[in-house]
C-alpha positions in Angstrom: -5.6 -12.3 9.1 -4.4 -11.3 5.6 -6.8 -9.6 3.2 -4.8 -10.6 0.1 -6.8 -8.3 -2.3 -6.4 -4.8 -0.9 -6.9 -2.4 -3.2 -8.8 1.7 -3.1 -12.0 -0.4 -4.8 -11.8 -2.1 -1.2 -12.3 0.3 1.2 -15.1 2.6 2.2 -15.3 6.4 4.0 -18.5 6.7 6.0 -19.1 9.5 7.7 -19.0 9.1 11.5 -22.3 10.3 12.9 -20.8 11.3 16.2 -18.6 14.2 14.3 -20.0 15.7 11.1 -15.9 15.7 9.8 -14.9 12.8 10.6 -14.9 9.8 8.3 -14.1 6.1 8.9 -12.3 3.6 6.7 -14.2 0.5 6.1 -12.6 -2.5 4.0 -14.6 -4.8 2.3 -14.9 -8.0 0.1 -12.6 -10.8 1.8 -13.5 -12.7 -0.9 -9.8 -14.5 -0.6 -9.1 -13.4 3.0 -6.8 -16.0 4.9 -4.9 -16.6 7.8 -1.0 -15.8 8.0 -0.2 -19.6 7.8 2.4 -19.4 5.5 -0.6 -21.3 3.0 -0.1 -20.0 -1.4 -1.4 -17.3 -2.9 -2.1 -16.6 -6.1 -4.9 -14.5 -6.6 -5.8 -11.1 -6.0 -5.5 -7.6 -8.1 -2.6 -7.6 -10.3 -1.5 -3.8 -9.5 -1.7 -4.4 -6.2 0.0 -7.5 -5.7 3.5 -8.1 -4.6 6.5 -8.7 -6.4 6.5 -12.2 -4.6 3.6 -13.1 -6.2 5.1 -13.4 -9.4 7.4 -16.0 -9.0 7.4 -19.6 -10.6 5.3 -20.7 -7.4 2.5 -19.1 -5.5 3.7 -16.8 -3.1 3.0 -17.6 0.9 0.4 -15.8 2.7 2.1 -13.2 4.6 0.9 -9.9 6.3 3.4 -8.7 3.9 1.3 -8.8 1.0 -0.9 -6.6 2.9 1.7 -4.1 3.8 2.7 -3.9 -0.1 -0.9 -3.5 -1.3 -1.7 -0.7 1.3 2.1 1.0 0.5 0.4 0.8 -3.2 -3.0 2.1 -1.8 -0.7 5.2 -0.5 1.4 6.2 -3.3 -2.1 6.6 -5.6 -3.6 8.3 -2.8 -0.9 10.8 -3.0 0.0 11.3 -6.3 -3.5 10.2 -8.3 -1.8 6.9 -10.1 -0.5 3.4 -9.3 3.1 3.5 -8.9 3.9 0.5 -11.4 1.2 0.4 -14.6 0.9 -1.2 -17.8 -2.5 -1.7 -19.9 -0.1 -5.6 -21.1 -0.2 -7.6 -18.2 3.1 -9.6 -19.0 4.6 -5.5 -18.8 2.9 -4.5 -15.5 4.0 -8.0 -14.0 7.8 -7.1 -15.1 7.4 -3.5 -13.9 6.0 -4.6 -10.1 8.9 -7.0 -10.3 11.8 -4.8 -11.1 11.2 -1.3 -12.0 12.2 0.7 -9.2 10.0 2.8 -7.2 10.1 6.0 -8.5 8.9 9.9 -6.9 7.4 12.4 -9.6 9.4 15.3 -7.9 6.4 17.8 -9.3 4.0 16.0 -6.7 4.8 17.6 -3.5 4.9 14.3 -1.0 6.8 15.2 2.3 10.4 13.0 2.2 8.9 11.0 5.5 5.7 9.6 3.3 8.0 9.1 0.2 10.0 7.2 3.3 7.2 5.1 4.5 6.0 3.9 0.8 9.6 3.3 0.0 9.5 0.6 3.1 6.0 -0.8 2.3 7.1 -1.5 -1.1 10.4 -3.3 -0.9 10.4 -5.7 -3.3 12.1 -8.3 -0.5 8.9 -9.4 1.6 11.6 -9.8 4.6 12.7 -6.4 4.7 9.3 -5.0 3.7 8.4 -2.6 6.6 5.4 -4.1 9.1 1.9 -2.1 10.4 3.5 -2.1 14.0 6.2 -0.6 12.8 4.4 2.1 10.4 2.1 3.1 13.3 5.3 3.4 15.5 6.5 6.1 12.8 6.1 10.0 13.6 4.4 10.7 10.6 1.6 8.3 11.5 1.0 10.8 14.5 1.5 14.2 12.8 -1.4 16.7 14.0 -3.1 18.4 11.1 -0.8 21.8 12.1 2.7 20.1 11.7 1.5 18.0 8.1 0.4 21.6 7.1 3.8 23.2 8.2 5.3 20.2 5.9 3.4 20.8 2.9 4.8 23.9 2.7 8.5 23.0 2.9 7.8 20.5 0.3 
């Protein structure tokens, strides 16, 4: 199943009433929600879509579109913008497609989640990163103790 229109306006925190800290993520609104059948693409939210999106054909549906809109989804999370902008669409198209991604070094982001965003947002949907893969990653386990211990080296 592939989403195809992730985005922060997407998803939900609800509190879990079993633990009074503890909130779950809920997505919503699959609108244009598909199956990974290798079927075109060509909608979605424009900041959030992949640079294979933009091509002179609709893109295939792939769970890497999903990979590249929650990478997106991450990098605003962390440093409170989208990591490719433009108010002219025709510019934020060209920037998604071949600006690099870039690291405001004044936002202190641990080199391991600068790491993880850097492989959910490869502009090559081949080499783009997958979910196993993220969840496989150390930093996906870190305790609250060591990402503390990391903030402060960063």
């Amino acid at each position: 199943m592939v989403h195809r229109d992730l985005k922060l306006e997407n998803l939900l925190f609800v509190r879990n009433p079993e633990f009074d800290e503890d909130l779950n993520v809920k997505v919503i609104d699959f609108g244009i929600a598909g199956v990974a059948d290798g079927g075109k693409i060509d909608a979605g939210s424009l900041a959030y879509m992949p640079p294979e999106c933009f091509g002179p054909t609709a893109a295939e549906t792939t769970l890497s579109i999903d990979i590249w809109a929650i990478g997106i989804m991450f990098y605003a999370m962390l440093y409170g913008t989208l990591p490719f902008f433009h108010k002219v669409e025709d510019k934020l198209i060209d920037a998604i497609v071949n600006q690099p991604l870039k690291f405001d070094p004044k936002v202190p982001v641990s080199d391991e989640a600068k790491d993880i965003m850097t492989m959910m947002m490869m502009k090559d949907p081949t080499k783009r990163v997958t979910l196993n893969k993220v969840m496989e990653m150390k930093y996906y386990y870190m305790d609250e103790d060591t990402a503390d211990k990391l903030m402060e080296t960063t």
